[in-house]
C-alpha positions as CSV (number, residue, x, y, z in Angstrom):
1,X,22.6,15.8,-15.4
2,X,23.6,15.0,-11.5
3,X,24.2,11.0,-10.9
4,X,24.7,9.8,-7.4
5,X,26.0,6.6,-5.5
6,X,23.7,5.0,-3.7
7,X,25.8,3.8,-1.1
8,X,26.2,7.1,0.1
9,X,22.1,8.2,-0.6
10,X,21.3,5.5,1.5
11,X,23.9,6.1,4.3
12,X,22.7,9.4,4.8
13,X,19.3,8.8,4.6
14,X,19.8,6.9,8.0
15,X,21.5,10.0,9.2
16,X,18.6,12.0,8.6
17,X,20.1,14.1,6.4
18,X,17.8,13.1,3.5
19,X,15.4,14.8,2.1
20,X,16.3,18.7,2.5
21,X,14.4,21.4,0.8
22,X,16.4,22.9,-1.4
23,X,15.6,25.2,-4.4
24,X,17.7,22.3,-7.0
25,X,17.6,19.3,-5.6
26,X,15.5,17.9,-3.5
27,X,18.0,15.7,-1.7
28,X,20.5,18.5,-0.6
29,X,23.5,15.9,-1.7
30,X,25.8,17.3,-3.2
31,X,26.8,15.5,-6.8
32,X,28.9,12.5,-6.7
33,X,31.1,10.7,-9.3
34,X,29.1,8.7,-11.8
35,X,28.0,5.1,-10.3
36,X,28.9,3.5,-13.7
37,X,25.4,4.1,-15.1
38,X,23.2,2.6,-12.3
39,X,21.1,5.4,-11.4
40,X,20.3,9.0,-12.7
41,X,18.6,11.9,-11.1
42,X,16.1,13.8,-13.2
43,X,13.7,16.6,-12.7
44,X,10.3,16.6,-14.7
45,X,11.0,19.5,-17.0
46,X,7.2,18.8,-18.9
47,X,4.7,16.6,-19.4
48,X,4.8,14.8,-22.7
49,X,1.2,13.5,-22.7
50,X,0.1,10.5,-20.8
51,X,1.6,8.5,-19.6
52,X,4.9,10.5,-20.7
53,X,6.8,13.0,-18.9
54,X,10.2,14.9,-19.8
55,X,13.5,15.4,-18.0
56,X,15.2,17.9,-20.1
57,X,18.2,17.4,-18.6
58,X,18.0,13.7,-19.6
59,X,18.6,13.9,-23.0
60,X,21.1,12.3,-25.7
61,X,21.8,8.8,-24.5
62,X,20.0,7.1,-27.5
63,X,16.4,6.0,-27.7
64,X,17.4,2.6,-26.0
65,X,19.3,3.6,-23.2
66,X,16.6,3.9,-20.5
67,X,14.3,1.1,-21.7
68,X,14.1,-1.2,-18.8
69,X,15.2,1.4,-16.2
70,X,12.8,2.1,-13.3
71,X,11.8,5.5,-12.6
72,X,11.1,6.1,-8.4
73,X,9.3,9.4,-8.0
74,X,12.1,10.8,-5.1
75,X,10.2,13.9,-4.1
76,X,6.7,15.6,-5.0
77,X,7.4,19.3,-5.8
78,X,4.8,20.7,-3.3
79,X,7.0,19.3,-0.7
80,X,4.3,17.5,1.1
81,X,5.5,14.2,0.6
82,X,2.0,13.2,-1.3
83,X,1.6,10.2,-4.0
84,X,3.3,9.7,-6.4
85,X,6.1,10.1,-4.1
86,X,7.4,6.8,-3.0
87,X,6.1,5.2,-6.8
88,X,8.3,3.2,-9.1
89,X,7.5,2.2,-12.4
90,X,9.7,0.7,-15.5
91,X,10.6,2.7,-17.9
92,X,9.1,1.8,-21.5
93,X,10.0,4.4,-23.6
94,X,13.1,7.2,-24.0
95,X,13.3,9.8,-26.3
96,X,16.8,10.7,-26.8
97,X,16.4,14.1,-28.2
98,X,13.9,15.5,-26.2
99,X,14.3,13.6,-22.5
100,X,10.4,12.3,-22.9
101,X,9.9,9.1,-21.0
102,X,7.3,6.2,-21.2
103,X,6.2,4.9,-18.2
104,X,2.3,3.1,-17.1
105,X,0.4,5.3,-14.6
106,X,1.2,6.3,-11.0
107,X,-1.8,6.3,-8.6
108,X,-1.4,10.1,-8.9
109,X,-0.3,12.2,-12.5
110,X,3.4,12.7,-11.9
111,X,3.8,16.9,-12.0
112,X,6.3,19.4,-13.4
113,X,9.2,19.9,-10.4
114,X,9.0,15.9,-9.1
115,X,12.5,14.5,-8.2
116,X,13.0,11.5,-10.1
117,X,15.4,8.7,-9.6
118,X,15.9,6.5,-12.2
119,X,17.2,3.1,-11.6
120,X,19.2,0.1,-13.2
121,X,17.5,-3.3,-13.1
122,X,20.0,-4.8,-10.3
123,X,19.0,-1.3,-8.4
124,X,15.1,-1.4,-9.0
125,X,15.4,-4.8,-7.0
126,X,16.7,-4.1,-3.9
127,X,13.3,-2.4,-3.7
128,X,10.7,-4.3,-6.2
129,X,11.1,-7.9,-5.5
130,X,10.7,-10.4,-2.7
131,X,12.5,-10.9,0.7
132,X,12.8,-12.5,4.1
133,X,12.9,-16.1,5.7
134,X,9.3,-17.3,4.0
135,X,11.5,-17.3,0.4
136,X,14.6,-19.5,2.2
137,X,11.5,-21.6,3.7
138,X,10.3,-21.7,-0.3
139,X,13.5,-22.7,-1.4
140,X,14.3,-25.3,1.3
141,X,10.6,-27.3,0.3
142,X,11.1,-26.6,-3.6
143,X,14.7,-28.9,-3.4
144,X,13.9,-32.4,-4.2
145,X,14.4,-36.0,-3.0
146,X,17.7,-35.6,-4.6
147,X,18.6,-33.7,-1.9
148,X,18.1,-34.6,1.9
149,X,15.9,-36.5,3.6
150,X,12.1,-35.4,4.3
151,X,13.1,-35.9,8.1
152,X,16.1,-33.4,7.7
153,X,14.0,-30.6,5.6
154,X,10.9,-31.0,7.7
155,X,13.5,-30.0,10.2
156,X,15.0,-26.9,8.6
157,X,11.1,-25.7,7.9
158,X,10.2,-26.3,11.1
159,X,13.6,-24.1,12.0
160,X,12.2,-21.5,10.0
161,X,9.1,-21.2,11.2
162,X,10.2,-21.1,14.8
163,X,11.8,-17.9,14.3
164,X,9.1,-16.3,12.8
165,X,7.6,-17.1,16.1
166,X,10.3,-15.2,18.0
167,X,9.9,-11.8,16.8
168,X,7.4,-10.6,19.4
169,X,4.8,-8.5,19.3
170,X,6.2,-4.5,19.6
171,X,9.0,-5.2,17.6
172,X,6.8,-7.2,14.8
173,X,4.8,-4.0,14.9
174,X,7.6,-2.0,14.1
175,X,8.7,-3.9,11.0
176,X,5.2,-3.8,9.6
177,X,5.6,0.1,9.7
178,X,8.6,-0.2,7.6
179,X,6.3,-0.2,3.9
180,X,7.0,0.2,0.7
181,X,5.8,3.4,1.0
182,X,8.3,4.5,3.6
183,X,11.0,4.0,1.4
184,X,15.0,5.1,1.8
185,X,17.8,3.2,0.2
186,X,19.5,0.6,1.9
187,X,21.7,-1.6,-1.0
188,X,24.4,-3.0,1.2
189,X,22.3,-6.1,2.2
190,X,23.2,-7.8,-1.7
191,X,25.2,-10.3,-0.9
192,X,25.5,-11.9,-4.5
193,X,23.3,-15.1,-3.7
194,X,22.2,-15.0,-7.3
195,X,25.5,-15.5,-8.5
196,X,25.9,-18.6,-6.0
197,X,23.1,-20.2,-6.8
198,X,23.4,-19.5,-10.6
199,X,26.3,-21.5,-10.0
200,X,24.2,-24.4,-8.9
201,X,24.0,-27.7,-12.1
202,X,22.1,-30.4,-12.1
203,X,23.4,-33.2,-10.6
204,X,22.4,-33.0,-6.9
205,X,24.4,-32.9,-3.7
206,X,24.7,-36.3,-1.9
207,X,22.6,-37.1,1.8
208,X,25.9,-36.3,3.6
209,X,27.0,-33.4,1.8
210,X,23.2,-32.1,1.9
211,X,22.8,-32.8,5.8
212,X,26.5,-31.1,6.4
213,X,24.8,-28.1,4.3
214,X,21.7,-28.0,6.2
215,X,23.5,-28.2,9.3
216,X,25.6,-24.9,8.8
217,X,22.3,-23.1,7.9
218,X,20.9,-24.3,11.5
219,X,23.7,-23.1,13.3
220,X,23.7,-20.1,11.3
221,X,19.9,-19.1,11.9
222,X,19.5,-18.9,15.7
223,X,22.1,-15.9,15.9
224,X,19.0,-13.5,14.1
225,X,16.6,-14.6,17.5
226,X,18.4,-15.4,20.5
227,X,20.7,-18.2,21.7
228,X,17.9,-20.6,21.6
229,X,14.3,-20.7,19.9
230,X,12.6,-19.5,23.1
231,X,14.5,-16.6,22.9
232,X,13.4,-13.3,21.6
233,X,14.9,-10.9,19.3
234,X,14.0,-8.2,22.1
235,X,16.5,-9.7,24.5
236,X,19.0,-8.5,22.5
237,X,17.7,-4.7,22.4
238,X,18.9,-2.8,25.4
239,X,16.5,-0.5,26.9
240,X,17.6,2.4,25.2
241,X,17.4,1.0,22.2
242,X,13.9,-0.6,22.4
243,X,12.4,2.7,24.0
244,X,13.6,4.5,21.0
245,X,12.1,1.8,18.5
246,X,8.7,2.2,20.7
247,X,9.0,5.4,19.0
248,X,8.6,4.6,15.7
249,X,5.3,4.5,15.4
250,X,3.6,4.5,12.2
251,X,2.7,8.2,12.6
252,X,6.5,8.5,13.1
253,X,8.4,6.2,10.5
254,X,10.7,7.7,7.6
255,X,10.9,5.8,4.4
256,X,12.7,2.3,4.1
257,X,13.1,0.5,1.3
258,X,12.1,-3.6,1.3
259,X,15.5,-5.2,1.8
260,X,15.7,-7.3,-1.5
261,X,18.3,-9.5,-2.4
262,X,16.5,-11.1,-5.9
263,X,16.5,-14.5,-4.0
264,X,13.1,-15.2,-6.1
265,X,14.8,-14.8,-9.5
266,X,17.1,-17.1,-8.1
267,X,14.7,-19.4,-6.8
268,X,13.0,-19.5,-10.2
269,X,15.9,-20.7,-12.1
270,X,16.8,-23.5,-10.0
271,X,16.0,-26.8,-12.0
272,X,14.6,-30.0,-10.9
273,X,17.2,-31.8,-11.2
274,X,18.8,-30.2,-7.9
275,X,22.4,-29.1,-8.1
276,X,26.4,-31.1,-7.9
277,X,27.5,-31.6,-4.6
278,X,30.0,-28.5,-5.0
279,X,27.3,-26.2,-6.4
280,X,25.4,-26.7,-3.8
281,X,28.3,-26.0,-1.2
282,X,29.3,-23.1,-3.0
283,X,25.3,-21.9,-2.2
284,X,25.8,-22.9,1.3
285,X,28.7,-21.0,2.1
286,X,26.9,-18.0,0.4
287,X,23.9,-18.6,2.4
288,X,26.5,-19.2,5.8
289,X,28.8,-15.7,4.8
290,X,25.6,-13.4,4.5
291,X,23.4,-14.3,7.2
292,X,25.8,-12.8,9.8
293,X,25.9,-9.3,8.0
294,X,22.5,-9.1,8.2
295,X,22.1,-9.6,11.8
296,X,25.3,-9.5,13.8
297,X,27.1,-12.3,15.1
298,X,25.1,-12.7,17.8
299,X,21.7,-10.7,19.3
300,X,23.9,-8.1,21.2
301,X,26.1,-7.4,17.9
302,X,22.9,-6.4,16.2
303,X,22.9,-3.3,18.6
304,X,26.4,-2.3,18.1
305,X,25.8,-2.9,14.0
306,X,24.9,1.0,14.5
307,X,27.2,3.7,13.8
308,X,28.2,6.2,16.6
309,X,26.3,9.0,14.3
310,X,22.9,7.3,13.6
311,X,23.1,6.1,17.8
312,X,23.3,9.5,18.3
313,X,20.2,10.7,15.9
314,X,17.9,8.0,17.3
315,X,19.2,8.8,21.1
316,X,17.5,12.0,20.4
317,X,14.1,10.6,19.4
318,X,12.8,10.0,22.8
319,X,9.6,9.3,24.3
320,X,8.6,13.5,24.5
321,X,10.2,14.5,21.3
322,X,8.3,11.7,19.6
323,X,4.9,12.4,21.5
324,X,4.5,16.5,20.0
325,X,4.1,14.4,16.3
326,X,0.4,13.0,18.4
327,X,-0.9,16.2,18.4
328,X,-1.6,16.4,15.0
329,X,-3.7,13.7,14.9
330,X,-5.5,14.3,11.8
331,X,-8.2,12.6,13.4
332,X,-8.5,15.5,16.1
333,X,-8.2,18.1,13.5
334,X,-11.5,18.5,11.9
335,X,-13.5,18.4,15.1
336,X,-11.7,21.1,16.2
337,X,-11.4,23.0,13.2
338,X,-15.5,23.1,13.5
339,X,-15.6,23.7,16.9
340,X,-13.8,26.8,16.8
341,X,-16.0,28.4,14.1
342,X,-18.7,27.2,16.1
343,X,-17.8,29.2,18.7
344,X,-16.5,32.2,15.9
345,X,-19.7,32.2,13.9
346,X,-21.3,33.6,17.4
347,X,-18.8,36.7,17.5
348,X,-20.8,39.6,16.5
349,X,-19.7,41.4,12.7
350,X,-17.7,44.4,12.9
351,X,-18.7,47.3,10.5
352,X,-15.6,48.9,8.1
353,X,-15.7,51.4,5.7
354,X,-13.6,52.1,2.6
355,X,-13.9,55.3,0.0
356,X,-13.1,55.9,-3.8
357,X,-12.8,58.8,-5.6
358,X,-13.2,60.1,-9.1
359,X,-11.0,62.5,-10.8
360,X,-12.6,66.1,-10.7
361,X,-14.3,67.3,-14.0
362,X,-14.3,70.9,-15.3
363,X,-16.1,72.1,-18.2
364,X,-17.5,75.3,-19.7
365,X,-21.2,75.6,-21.2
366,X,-23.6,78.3,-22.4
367,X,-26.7,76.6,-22.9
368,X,-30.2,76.6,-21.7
369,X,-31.2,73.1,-22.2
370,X,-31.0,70.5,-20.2
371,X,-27.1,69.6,-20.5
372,X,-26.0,65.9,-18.7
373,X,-21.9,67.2,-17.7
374,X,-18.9,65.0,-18.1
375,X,-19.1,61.7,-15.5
376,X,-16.5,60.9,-13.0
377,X,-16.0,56.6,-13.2
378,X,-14.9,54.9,-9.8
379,X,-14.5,51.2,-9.7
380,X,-15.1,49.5,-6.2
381,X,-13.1,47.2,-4.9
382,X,-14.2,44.8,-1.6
383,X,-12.2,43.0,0.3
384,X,-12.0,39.2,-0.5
385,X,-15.4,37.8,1.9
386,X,-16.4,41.5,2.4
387,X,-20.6,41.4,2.5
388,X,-21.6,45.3,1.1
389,X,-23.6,46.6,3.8
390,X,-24.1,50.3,2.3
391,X,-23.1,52.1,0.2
392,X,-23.0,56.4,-0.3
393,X,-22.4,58.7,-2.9
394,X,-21.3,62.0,-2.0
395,X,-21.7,64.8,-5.3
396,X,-20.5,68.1,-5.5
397,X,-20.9,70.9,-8.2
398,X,-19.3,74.3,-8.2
399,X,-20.4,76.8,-10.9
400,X,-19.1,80.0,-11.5
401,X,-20.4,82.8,-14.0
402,X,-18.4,83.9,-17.0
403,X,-20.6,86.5,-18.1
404,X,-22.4,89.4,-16.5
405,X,-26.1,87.4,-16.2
406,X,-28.0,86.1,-13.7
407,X,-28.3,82.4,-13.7
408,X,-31.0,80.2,-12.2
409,X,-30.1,76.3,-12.1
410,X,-32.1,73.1,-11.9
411,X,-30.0,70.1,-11.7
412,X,-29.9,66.2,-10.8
413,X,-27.5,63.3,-10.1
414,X,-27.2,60.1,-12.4
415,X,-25.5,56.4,-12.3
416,X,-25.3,53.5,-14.0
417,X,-23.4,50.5,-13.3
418,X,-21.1,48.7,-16.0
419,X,-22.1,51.3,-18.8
420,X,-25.8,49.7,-18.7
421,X,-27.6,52.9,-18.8
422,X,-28.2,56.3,-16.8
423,X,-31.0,56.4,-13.9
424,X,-31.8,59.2,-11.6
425,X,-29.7,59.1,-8.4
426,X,-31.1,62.3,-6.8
427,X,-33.7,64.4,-8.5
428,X,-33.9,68.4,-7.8
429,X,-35.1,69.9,-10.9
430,X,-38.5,71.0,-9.1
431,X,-36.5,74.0,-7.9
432,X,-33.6,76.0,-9.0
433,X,-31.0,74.4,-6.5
434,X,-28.2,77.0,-7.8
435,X,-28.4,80.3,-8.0
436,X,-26.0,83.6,-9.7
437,X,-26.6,87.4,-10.1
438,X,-25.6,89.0,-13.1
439,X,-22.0,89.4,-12.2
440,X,-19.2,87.7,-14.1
441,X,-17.7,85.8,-11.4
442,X,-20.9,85.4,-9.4
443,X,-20.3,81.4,-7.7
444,X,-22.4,79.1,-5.9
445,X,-22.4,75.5,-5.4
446,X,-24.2,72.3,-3.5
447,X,-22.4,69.0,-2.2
448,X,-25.0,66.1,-0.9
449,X,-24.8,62.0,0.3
450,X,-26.7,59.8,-1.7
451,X,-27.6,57.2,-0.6
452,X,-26.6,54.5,-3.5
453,X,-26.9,50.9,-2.2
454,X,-28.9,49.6,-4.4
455,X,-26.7,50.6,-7.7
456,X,-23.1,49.5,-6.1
457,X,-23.9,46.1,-5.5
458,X,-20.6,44.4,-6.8
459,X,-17.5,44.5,-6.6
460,X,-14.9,45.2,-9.4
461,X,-17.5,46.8,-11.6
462,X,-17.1,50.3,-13.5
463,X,-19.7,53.1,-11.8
464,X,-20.7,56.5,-13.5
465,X,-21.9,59.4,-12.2
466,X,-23.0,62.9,-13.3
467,X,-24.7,65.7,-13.4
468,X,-27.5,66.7,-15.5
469,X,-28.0,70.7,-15.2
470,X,-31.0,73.2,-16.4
471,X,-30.0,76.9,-16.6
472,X,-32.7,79.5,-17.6
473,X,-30.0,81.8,-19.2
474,X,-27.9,80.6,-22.2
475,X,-24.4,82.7,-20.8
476,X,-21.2,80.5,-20.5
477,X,-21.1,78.6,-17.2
478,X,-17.9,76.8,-15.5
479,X,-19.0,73.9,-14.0
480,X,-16.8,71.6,-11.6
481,X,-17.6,68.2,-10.2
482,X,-16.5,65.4,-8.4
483,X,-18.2,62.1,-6.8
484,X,-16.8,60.2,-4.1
485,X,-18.5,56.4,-2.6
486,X,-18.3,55.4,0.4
487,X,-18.6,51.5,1.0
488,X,-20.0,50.1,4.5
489,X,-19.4,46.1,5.0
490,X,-19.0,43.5,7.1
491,X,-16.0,40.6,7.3
């Protein structure tokens, strides 16, 4: 079982040091102490059945253990980065003894070797719930006339929307590129506003006390766009900086996780009533302490929020460097993929030739019938997209006299494919092809090319051939043969 801390998952994931290939873990980090429970790492040993799969080295932490855990597919095991990678779905079920877990269907089947991260309920948020100014926009029209005036909300709304105005249009590009799809791990931005606002009762906060409130959120808010509303977030990017972000084109992005802070569970449990006067300040100065962390303290802070090391990694993503990822456009690909077998197909085909041999037969008869002698088998084999052009047989028989007679010899060549029967290959029984004078020892012999083309006309199937031989004299005979085929084919 390896556990890791996120914090340090996500820190190098900015350094570009996540994910590495690696033969055990996908990650390349090495094992850290256990994160008291919040997240395991697990790789799918089986699958269980749909919608299960098994970790076997997730096993023995009782049947209830993972229940409510989310399970984020970390890395597909083909390495291509392809769905369900990216996917995170709660975990409904946990066998204990065999590592088997529940979960509803990814868009794609999880597979055997996918990286799995499984993740507490205060982890699974950071990247399952919802985020950004529209929620503090939510929760600043949900609070009643308890609260402020209308004049003095209408205000704050009016704030908020004004900054959504001052993101311009590159940079706005740019965060739409970070998806959910593009995920890495970036916890640090919790700044326990659920706790705050948990904190909040009933009662409701006075006009004063609500306007000084709403006030420090103002002030607060312009440091994330600029000085003023006209300014723009840009202003604050240098042009280093904003050339590199240029870069990050869709094409181009790594994997970010949405920055979730659970501020719609807390959002949700806030009553009508509207909170005491302290609550509510207590929420304020929540609000007030986190709003600079995620931004700076002012537009040119947000620049020098980046470490020395991760400066360095994105210095080297420039303009060139970036462009060679345009070349392979997928869009491009296809096109040229058929142009160039256009242009291929055209090339004229190029003749190659292979051979096989049988193992060489000997055999003694004395016999004047017509005798078939003992086959020699060769099994073909073309290479893969070969197209059989021809194909020849080349046969040869040596006999040799054991006796002191004369011999006269008809004789013929036979095949058959894939033990399917015996046809005539060659047929020379009109004359006596072979011929020996009464001398024991008297030889002769006859090699020919067949031509066989017809017969051989797949690959990996089992060919016979033999000789059928016709001798006027019944005196013992030797008889040798051997067959070799000679495939002609195209590529």
């Amino acid at each position: 079982m390896t556990i890791y801390r996120d914090e340090e998952i996500a820190k190098r994931i900015l350094l570009g040091e996540y994910p590495h290939a690696d033969t055990h873990d996908p990650s390349g980090i090495d094992p850290l102490p256990l994160d008291y429970g919040q997240s395991f790492q697990g790789t799918v040993s089986g699958i269980a059945g749909a919608p299960k799969f098994q970790c076997s080295n997730l096993v023995g932490f009782g049947d209830e253990y993972f229940k409510g855990y989310w399970a984020y597919v970390v890395w597909d095991a083909d390495g291509l980065g392809a769905a369900p990678q990216g996917e995170m779905l709660e975990c409904t079920g946990y066998s204990s003894a065999t590592g088997d877990f529940t979960v509803a269907a990814y868009s794609v089947a999880i597979a055997v070797g996918d990286k799995v991260l499984f993740l507490s309920e205060a982890q699974a948020a950071v990247l399952n719930g919802t985020f950004g100014l529209a929620a503090l926009q939510a929760l600043l029209a949900a609070i009643t006339p308890a609260g402020p005036t209308t004049i003095q909300m209408d205000a704050a709304i009016a704030l908020c929307a004004q900054i959504a105005d001052g993101w311009d249009a590159a940079l706005a590009t740019i965060l739409d590129n970070f998806s959910a799809a593009r995920i890495g791990y970036l916890d640090q931005l919790d700044f326990n506003l659920a706790e705050a606002i948990a904190a909040i009762t009933t009662a409701g906060p006075t006009n004063a006390q609500m306007e000084t409130a709403r006030d420090a959120i103002i002030a607060a808010i312009p440091a994330m766009v600029g000085t003023d509303g006209a300014a723009t977030v840009a202003d604050g990017w240098d042009a280093a900086l904003a050339t590199i972000l240029d870069n990050f084109t869709a094409l181009r992005i790594g994997y970010l996780d949405q920055l979730d802070f659970a501020l719609q569970e807390a959002i949700a449990a806030i009553t009508t009533a509207g909170p005491t006067n302290a609550q509510m300040e207590t929420a304020r100065d929540a609000i007030i302490a986190a709003i600079p962390a995620m931004v700076g303290t002012d537009g040119a802070a947000l620049a020098a929020s980046w470490t020395a090391a991760l400066a360095t990694a994105l210095g080297s993503y420039t303009a060139v460097r970036g462009g060679y990822l345009d070349e392979l456009a997928a869009a491009n690909l296809p096109t040229d993929i058929t142009n160039i077998k256009a242009e291929t197909d055209q090339l004229p085909n190029v003749q190659h030739e292979t051979e096989w041999s049988s193992a060489a037969t000997i055999q003694a008869l004395a016999d004047a019938a017509a005798t078939a002698l003992t086959a020699g088998s060769i099994t073909p084999t073309y290479p893969t997209g070969a197209t059989r052009t021809r194909a020849i047989l080349i046969a040869t028989i040596h006999v040799a006299n054991k006796t002191a007679a004369a011999h006269h010899i008809k004789f013929k060549v036979e095949g058959q494919k894939a033990a399917g029967g015996y046809g005539d290959l060659l047929n020379l029984t009109a004359q006596e092809g072979l011929s020996m004078v009464d001398v024991d020892g008297a030889t002769d012999g006859w090699s020919g090319a067949i031509d066989v083309t017809t017969l051989v006309d797949a690959s990996g199937a089992a060919y016979d051939f033999r000789f059928e031989v016709d001798s006027d004299n019944a005196g013992n005979v030797i008889y040798i043969c051997s067959f070799v085929l000679a495939l002609v084919y195209t590529m």
